[in-house]
Phi, psi and omega in degrees: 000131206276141169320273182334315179293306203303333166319292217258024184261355147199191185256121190311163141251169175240145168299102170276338179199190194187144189194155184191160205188168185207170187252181199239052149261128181230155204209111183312153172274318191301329161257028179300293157337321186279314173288313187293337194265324190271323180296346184230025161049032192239034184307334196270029181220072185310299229269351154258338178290340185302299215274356156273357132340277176328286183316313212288290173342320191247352180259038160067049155238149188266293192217135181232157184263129204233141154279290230281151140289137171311288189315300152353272191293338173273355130329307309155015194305348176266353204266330183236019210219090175282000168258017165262135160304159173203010182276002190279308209283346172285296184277357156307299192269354157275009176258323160306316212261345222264333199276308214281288182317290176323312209275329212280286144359290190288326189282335194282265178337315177291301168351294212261356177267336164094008150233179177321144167290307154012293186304348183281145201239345216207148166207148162250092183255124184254185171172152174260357220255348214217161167196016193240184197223134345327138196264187155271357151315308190291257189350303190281295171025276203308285047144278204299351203049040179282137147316115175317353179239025147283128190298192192208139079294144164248132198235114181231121145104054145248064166082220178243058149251332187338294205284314193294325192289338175296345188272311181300325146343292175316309191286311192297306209298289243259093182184310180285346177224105200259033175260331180310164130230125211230126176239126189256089169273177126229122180216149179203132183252096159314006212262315178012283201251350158347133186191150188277139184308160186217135161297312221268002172211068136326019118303329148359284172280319133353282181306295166341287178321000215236272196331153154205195170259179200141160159207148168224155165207143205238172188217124151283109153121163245277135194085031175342129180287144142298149182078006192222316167293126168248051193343136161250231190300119153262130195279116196240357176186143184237166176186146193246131167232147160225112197294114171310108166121350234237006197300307173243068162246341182210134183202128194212131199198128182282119195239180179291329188282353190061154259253134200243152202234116167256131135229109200283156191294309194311278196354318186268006192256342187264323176293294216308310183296358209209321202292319189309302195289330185283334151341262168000285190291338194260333153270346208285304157333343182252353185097049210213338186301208193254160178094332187290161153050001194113344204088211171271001188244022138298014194233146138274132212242138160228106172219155191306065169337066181294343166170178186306327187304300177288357154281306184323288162331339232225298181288343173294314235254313212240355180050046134353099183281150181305173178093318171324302159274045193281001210270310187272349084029250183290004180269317201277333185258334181269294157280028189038207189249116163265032173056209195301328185300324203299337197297322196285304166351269216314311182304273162023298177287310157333298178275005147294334178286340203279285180304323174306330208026077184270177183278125195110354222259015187040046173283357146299331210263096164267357193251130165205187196220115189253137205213119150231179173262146164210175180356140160138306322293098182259185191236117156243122201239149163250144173270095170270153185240164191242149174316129174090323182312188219245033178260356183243001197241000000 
């Protein structure tokens, strides 16, 4: 069955809005290095501030966003003291910060979907930064003024799939009803896992180096109203892989130090080697793999910028043309990797270069694909249609 019958043989859900926020201490990545060694009292170690430099140097980021502060953090003397708990002391303050973020995000997607927050029927909030339960789901509620008889989920620690695991959820809740409306958040405050660099675990300084803060949130879902709704992506298939063997290459789990992060040197050697085919199993039903339509640069990409490497792997792997991955790209150099929030940027960006018709912005390109990796390994992937083409016309 041709992508098109599949399209119109029921009625999809859709992305109806998109909005996304940061907080606003921002901090260049080139003076980055010098600020994290001093905020975490670690001037005497030349020899990892060297290799975070090197990094910082190379990873196609510009400036990233933190709720924490040099005061913050100098408050806060167990946040850099690994023989102190310090995870109580995380989540107080990600428990302030992450519903204060989330709304920010969230207010901007209701604004721009053009009905009552009232109108929401559903809500998801994913996140690495929390763990506790009543969540920052309730806070945002409030936040937000949803109805007390609006459902809830909560989604926590899958990585930086976090924000992409939520959409298929989204798409089943608004697909079963076509009265849902589902507002999808992700937000994440690293101070989680924020730590003075250590030799003795240098994936660290790595991670430090990467991260940053967000929150995006999207309005979901099926049977648009006329004159008030406007579908951006219709969502038309999800589909999930978990690379056999691959467990301690991406791993991320909350300890009294609060949440430590593996991401192995191997990682980008496992997508160039792995990504085509979990594609592959995941569009080849729509007419959509590669050799189909043109190939893969017959698509337009909203994937997850876990770094520079791993956009690079992506394009090797799948022969990309330049230019393919620019939406995502340009999410990785202005914020860095916000874990589960960045997939929404991106979608975001996407569709701006789309409406803009910028250069990258694939506007020809009615098919596409949102794709992040997160803890496992897995793959999560959506099969998208863009709002308006001209198989819809």
């Amino acid at each position: 069955m041709s992508a098109e019958a599949i399209l119109e043989q029921n009625q999809r859900a859709a992305v109806l809005a998109i909005g996304t926020a940061n907080p606003a201490n921002c901090v260049l990545q080139d003076e980055f290095p010098d600020w994290y060694f001093r905020v975490t009292r670690s001037e005497h170690d030349p020899k990892l501030k060297a290799k975070m430099k090197r990094i910082c140097e190379k990873s196609g980021i510009r400036k990233r966003h933190f709720h924490h502060t040099e005061e913050m953090i100098g408050s806060h003397p167990e946040l850099l003291d690994r023989a102190l708990p310090s995870l109580s002391a995380r989540l107080r303050i990600t428990a302030d910060a992450l519903p204060e973020l989330a709304a920010a995000a969230a207010e901007k997607a209701i604004a721009e979907w053009g009905r009552p927050a009232t109108d929401i029927t559903h809500l998801i909030f994913s996140t690495n930064s929390s763990g506790g339960v009543p969540g920052p789901d309730v806070r945002l509620a409030a936040l937000l003024g949803l109805r007390p008889t609006m459902q809830r989920t909560a989604l926590y620690l899958h990585g930086c799939s976090a924000g992409a695991a939520a959409f298929p959820v989204a798409k089943d809740l608004a697909e079963n009803d076509d009265r849902a409306r589902v507002l999808v958040v992700c937000a994440e405050a690293i101070v989680i896992g924020f730590g003075a660099p250590d030799e003795a675990n240098p994936n660290g300084v790595v991670v430090n180096s990467l991260f940053g803060d967000g929150a995006g949130a999207v309005v979901i879902g099926a049977g648009p109203v006329a004159a008030v709704e406007r579908p951006i992506f219709h969502m038309v298939s999800s589909s999930q892989a978990t690379l056999p063997g691959t467990e301690p290459a991406v791993w991320v789990r909350l300890g009294e130090s609060g949440l430590g992060y593996i991401v192995s040197a191997e990682l980008p050697a496992l997508v160039r080697g792995s990504i085509e085919k979990c594609l592959v199993d995941g569009v080849a039903p729509l007419g959509l793999a590669a050799g189909a339509r043109g190939g893969w640069n017959s698509l337009f990409w909203a994937m997850h910028p876990g770094g520079r490497a791993i956009l690079d792997s992506y394009e090797a792997a799948l022969g990309l043309e330049p230019g393919k991955l620019a939406a995502s790209r340009h999410v990785l150099g202005e914020y860095g990797n916000m874990l589960g929030a960045t997939i929404i940027f991106v979608l975001d960006e996407v569709r701006r270069r789309r409406q803009g018709g910028d250069v990258g912005g694939d506007v020809d390109c009615e098919w596409g694909v949102m794709l992040a990796l997160g803890p496992g390994l897995t793959v999560e992937t959506m099969v998208l249609h863009a709002a308006g083409s001209r198989d819809e016309k």
